[in-house]
mmCIF file of the N, C-alpha and C atoms, coordinates in Angstrom:
data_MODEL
# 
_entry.id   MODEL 
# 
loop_
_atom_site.group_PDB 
_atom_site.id 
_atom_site.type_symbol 
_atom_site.label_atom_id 
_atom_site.label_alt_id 
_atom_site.label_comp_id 
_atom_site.label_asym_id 
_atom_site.label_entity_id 
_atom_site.label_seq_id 
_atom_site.pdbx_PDB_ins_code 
_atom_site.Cartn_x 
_atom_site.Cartn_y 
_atom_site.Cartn_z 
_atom_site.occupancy 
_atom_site.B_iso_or_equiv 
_atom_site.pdbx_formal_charge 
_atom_site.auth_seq_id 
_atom_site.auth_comp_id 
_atom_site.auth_asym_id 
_atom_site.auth_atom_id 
_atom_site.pdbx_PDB_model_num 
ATOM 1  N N  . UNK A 1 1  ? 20.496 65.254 61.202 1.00 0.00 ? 1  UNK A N  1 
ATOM 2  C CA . UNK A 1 1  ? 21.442 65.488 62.308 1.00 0.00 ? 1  UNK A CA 1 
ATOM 3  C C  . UNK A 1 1  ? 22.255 64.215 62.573 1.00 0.00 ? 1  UNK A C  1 
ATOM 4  N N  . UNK A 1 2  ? 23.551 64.360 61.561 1.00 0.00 ? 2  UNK A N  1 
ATOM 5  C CA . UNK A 1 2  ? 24.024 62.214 61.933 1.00 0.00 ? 2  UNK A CA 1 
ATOM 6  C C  . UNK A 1 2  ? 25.545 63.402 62.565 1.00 0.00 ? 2  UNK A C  1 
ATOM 7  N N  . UNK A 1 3  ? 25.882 64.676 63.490 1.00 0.00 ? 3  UNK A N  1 
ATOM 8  C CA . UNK A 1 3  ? 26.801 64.465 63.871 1.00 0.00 ? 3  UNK A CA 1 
ATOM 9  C C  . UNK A 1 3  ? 27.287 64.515 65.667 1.00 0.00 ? 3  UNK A C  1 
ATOM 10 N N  . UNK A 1 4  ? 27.947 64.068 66.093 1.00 0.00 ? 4  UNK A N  1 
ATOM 11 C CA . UNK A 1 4  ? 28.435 63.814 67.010 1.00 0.00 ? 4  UNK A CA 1 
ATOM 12 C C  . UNK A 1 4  ? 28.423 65.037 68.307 1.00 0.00 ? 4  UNK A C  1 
ATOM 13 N N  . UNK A 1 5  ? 27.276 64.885 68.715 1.00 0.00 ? 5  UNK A N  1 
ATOM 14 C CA . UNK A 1 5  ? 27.537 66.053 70.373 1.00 0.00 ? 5  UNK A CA 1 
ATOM 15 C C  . UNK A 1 5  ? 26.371 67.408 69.301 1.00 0.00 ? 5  UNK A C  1 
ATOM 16 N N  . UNK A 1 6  ? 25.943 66.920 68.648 1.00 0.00 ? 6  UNK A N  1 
ATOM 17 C CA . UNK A 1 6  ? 25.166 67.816 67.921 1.00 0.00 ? 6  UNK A CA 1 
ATOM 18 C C  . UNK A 1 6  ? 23.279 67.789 68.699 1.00 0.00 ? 6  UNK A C  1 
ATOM 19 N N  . UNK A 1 7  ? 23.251 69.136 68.996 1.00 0.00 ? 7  UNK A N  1 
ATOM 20 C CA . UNK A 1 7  ? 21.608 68.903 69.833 1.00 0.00 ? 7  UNK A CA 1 
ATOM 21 C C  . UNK A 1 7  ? 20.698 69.927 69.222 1.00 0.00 ? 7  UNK A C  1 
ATOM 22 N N  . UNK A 1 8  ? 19.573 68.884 68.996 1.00 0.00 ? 8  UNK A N  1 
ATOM 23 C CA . UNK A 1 8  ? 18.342 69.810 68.362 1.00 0.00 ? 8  UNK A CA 1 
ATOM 24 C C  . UNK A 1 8  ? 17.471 70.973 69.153 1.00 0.00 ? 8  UNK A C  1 
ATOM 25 N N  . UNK A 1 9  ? 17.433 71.631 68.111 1.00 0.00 ? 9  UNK A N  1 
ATOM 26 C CA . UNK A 1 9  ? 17.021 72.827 69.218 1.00 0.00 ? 9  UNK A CA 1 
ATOM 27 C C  . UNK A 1 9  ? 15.660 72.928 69.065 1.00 0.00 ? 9  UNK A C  1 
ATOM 28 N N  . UNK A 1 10 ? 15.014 72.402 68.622 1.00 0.00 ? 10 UNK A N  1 
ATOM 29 C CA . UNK A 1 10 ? 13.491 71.845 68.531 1.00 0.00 ? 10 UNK A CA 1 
ATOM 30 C C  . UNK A 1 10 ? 12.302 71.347 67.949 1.00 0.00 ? 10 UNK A C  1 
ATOM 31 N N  . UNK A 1 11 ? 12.815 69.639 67.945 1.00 0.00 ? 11 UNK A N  1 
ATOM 32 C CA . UNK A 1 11 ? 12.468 68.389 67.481 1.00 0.00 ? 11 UNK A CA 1 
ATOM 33 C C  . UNK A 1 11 ? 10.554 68.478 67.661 1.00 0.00 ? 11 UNK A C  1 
ATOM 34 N N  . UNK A 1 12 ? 10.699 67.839 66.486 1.00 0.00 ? 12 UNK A N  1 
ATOM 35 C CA . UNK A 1 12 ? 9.040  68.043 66.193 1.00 0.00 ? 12 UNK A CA 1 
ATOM 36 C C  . UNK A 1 12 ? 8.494  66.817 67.134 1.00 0.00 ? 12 UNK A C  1 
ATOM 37 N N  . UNK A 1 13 ? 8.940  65.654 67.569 1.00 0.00 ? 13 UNK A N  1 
ATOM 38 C CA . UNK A 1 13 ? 8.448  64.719 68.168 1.00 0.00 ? 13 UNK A CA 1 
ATOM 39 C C  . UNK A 1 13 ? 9.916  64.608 68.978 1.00 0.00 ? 13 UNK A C  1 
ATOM 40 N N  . UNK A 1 14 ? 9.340  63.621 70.300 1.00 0.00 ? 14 UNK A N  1 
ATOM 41 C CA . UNK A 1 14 ? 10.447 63.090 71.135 1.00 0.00 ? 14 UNK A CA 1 
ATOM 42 C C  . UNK A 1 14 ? 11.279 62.209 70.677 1.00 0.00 ? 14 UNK A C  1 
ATOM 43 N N  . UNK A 1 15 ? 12.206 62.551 70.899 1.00 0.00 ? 15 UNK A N  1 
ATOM 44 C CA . UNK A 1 15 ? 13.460 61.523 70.027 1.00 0.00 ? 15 UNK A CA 1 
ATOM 45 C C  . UNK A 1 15 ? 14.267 61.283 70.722 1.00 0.00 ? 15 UNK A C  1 
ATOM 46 N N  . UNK A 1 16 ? 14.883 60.175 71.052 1.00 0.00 ? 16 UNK A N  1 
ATOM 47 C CA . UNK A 1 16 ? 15.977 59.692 71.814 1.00 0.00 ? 16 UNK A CA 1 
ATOM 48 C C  . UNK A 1 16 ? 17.424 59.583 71.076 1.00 0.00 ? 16 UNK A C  1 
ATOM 49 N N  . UNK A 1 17 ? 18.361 60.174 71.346 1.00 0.00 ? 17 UNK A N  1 
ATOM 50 C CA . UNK A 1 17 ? 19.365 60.485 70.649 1.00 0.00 ? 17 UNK A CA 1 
ATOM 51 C C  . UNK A 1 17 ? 20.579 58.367 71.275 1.00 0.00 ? 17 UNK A C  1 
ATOM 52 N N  . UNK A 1 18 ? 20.652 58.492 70.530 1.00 0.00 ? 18 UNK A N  1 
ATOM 53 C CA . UNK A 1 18 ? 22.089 57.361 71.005 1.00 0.00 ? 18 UNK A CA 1 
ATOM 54 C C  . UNK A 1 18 ? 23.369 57.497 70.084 1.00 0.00 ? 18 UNK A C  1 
ATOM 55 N N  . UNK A 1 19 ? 24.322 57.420 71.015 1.00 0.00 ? 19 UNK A N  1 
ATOM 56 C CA . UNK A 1 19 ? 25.023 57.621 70.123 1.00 0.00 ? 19 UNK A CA 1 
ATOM 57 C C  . UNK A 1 19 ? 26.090 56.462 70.313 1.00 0.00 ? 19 UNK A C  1 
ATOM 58 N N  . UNK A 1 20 ? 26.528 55.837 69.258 1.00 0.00 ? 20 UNK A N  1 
ATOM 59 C CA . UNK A 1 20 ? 27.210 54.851 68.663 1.00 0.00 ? 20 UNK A CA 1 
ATOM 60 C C  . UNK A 1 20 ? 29.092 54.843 69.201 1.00 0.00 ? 20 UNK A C  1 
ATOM 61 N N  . UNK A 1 21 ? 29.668 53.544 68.672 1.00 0.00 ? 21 UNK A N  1 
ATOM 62 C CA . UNK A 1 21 ? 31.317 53.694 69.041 1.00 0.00 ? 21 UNK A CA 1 
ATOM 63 C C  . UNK A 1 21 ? 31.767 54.297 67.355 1.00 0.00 ? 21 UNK A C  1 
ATOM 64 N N  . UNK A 1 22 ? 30.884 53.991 66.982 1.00 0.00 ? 22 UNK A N  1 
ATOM 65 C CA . UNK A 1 22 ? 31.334 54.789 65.125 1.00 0.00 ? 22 UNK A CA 1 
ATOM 66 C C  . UNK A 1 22 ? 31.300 56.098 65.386 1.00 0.00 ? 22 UNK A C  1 
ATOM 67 N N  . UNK A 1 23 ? 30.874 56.969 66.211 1.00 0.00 ? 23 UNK A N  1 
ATOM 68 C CA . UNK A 1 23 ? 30.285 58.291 65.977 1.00 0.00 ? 23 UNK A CA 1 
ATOM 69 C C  . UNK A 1 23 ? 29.221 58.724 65.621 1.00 0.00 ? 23 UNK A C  1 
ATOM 70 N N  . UNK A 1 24 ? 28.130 57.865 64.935 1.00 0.00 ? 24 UNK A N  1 
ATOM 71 C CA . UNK A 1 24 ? 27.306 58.305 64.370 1.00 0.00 ? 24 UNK A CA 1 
ATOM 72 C C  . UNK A 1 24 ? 26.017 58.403 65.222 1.00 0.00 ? 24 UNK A C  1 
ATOM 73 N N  . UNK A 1 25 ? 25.269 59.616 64.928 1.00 0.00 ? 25 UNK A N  1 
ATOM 74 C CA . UNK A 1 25 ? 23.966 59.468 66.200 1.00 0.00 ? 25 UNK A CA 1 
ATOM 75 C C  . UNK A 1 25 ? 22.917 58.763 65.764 1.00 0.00 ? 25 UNK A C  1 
ATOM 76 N N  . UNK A 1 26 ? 22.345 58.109 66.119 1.00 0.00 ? 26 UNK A N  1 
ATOM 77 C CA . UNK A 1 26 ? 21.191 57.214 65.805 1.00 0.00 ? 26 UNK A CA 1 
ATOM 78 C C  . UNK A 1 26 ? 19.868 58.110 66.428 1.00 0.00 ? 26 UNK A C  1 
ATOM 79 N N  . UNK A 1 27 ? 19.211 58.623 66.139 1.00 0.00 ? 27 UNK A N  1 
ATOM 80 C CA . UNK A 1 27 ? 18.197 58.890 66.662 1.00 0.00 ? 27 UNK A CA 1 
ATOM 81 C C  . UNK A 1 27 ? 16.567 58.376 66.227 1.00 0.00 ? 27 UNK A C  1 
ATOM 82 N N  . UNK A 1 28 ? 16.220 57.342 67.392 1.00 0.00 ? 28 UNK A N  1 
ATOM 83 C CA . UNK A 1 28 ? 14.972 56.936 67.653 1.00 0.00 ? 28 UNK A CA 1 
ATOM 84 C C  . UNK A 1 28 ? 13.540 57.622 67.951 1.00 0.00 ? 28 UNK A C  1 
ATOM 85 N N  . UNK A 1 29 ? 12.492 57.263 67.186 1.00 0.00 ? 29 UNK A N  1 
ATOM 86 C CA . UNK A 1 29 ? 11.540 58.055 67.398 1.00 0.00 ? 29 UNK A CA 1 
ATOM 87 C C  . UNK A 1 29 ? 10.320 57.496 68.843 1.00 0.00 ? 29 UNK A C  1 
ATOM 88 N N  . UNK A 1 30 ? 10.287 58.514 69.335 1.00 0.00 ? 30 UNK A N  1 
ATOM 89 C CA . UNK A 1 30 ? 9.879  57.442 70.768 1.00 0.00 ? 30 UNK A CA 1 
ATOM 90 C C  . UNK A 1 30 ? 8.083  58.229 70.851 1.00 0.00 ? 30 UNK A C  1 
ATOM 91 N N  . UNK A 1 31 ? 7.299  57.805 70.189 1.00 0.00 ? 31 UNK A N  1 
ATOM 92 C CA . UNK A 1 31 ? 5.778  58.085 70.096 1.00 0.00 ? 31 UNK A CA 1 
ATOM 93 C C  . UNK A 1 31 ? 5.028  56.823 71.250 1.00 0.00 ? 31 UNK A C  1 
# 
């Protein structure tokens, strides 16, 4: 999932989405 305003509809673990000035989503795994 690297696109922009894009939301998971149900992530196996908690993940923190960030999103960048490039566009790209970074998503962190938060255990």
């Amino acid at each position: 999932a690297e696109k922009t305003g894009e939301r998971l509809h149900a992530p196996p673990v908690p993940v923190r989405v960030e999103t960048r000035d490039k566009g790209s989503t970074s998503i962190c795994t938060s255990v």
